[in-house]
N, C-alpha and C positions, 0 to 999 in steps of 0.2 A: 183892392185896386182894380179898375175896369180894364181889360186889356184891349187894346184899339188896334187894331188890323194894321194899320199903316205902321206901328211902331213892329209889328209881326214880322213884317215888309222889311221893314229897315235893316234889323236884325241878318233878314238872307240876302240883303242887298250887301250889307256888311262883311258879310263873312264870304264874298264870291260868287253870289248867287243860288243859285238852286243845283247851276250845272257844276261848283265847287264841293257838294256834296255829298258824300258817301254813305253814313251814315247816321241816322238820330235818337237819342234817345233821353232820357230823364230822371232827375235822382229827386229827393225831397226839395235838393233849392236851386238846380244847373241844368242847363240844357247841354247833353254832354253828346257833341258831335264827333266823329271822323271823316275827316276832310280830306279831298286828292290833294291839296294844295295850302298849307298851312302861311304860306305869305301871300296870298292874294285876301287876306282876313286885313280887316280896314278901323283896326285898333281905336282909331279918334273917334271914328261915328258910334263904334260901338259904346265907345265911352259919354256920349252924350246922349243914347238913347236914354227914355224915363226907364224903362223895362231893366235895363240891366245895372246892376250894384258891384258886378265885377267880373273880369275874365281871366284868363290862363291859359297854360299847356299841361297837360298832366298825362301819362298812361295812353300815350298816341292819341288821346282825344283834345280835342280844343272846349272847353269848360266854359259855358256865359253862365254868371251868378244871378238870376233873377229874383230867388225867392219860395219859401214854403207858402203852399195854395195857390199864388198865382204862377206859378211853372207850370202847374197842369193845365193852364186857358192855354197859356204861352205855345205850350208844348203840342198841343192839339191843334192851333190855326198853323202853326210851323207846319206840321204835317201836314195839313190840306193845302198850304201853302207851294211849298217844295214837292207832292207825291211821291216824295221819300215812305218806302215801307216801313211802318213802326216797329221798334224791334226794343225788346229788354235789353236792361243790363248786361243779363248772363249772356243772351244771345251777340251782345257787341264784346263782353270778354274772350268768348270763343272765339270772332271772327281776329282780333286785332291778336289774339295767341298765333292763330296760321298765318296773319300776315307777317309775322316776326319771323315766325319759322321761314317761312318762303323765303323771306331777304336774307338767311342766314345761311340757304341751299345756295 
């Protein structure tokens, strides 16, 4: 599938913006974010983008289900999109570990 910029667009327009964002990152078929603000995410549009097959909350991350092979186009304009710094997995487990802890001091 071609990924189209504007549907990229749509996606950070959906979830809050750019300036809703924390952090980004990507598994084999989700774009799996941390968000300052999990209700300003705009459920219907995301629901009608062609790009996404499905979304959630899981593991303090906000989850859009795009797809194996096209998550990685996806996940690459997101990042030049937003200048969110890319970060692994492991590096979003660690962060979302201390932010638990914090809210727990």
């Amino acid at each position: 599938m071609a990924v189209k910029r504007k549907d990229v667009n749509a996606i950070v327009e959906a979830i809050g913006g750019k300036q809703n964002l924390d952090k980004a990152t990507h598994c084999v078929t989700r774009l799996r974010l941390v968000l300052k603000n999990d209700s300003e995410v705009d459920k219907t549009v995301l629901d009608e983008n062609l790009l996404v097959k499905g979304q959630f909350k899981a593991d303090h991350q906000y989850q859009i289900v795009i797809g194996p092979g096209t998550v990685d186009e996806v996940y690459k304009q997101f990042i030049e999109e937003t200048g969110v710094e890319a970060s692994s997995k492991n590096e979003k487990k660690k962060q979302l570990h201390k932010r638990v802890i914090h809210y727990n001091v």
